[in-house]
SEKE-225519 format. One record per residue: residue in three letters; x, y, z of N, C-alpha, C, O in turn. Coordinates in steps of 0.2 Angstrom, whole numbers, plus 5000, padded with zeros to 4 digits. Each point is the difference from the previous one (the first is absolute). Example, Ala and Ser with C-alpha at 12.3 -4.5 7.8 and 13.67 -1.06 7.14 Angstrom:
ALA506649725039499650065000500450065000500549995003SER499350064993500450065001499650055003500350065001
end
This chain:
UNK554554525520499549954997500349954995500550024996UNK499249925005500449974995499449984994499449995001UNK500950004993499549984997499949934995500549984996UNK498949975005499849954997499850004993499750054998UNK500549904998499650014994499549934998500249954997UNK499350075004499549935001499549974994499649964999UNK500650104996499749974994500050044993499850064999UNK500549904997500150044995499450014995499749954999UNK500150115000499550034996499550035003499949975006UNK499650084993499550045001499549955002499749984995UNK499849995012499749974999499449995005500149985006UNK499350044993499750045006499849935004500249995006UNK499549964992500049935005500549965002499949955003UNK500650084995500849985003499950045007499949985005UNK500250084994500050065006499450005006500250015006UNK499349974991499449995005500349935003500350005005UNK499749954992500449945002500450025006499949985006UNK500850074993500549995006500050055004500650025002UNK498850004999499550085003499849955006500250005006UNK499549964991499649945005500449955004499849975005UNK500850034993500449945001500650065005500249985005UNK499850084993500250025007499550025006500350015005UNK499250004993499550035006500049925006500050005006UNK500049944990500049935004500450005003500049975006UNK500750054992500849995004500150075003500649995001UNK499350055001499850065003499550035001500050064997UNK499449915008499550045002499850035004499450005002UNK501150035001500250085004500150054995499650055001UNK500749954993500050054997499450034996499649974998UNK500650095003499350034997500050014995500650004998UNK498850004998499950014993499750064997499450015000UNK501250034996499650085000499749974991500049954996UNK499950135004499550014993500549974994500650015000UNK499149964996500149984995500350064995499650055000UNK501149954997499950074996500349964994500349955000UNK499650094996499749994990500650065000500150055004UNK500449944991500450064996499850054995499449994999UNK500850054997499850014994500149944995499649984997UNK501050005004499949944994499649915002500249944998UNK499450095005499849945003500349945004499749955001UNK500950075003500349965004499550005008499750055002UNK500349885000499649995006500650015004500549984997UNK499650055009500450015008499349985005499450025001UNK500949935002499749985008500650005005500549975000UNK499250085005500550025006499749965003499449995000UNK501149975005499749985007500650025006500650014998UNK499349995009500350045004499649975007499449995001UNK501449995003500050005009500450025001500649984999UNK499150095007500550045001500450034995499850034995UNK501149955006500550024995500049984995500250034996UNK499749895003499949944995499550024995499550035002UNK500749964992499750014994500249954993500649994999UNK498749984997500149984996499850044994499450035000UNK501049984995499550034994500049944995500449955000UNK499050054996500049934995499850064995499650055002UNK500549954994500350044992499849964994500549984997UNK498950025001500149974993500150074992499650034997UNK500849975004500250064994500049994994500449954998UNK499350104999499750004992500750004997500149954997UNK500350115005500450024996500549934999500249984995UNK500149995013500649964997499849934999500449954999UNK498750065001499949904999500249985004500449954999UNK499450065007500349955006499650015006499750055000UNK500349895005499850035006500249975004500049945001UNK500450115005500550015005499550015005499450025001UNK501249965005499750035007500650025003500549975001UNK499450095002500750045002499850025007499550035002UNK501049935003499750015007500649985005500649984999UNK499250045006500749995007500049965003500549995004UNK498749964996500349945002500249934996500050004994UNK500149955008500549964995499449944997499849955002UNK500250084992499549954996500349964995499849984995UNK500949995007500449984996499849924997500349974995UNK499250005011499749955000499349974998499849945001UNK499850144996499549994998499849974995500350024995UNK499349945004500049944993500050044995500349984994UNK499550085006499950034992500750054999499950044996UNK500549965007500650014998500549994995500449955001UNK499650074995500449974994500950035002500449965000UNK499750095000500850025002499850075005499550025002UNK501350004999499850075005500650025003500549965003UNK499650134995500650005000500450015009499550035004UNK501049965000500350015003500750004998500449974997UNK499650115008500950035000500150014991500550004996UNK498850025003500450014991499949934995500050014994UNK499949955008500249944996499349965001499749985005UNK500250004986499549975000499749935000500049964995UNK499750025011500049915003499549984998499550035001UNK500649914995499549964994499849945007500449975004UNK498850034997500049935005500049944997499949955004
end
């Protein structure tokens, strides 16, 4: 999986924002339950088939990511994301 990093800081109408903005650019994938952390991080799984997005707004490191297998290297709300180790600024 590789991972995106699409916004820096904790932010629930940032996440709901690019929750929405992948259901529009992917609506084959399903959208499972919404799950809540102990420390309040929001996780949205979506899945087809083998393909999987996760969108991660986490408390703990102030960020939110989306760690997934297909290539969202293009998606507007990307700010960097690493491959092969190395971290690519768009």
């Amino acid at each position: 999986m590789t991972t995106y990093y699409l916004n820096r800081g904790y932010n629930i109408e940032k996440f709901k924002e690019i929750c929405k903005a992948i259901e529009m650019l992917y609506p084959s994938y399903k959208k499972d339950k919404l799950l809540v952390d102990v420390d309040n991080s929001l996780i949205q799984v979506y899945t087809d088939g083998d393909k999987e997005i996760v969108i991660d707004n986490c408390a703990e490191t102030d960020v939110i990511e989306a760690r997934a297998n297909v290539d969202l290297s293009n998606f507007k709300y990307v700010e960097a994301f690493l491959k092969n180790g190395k971290l690519i600024y768009k």
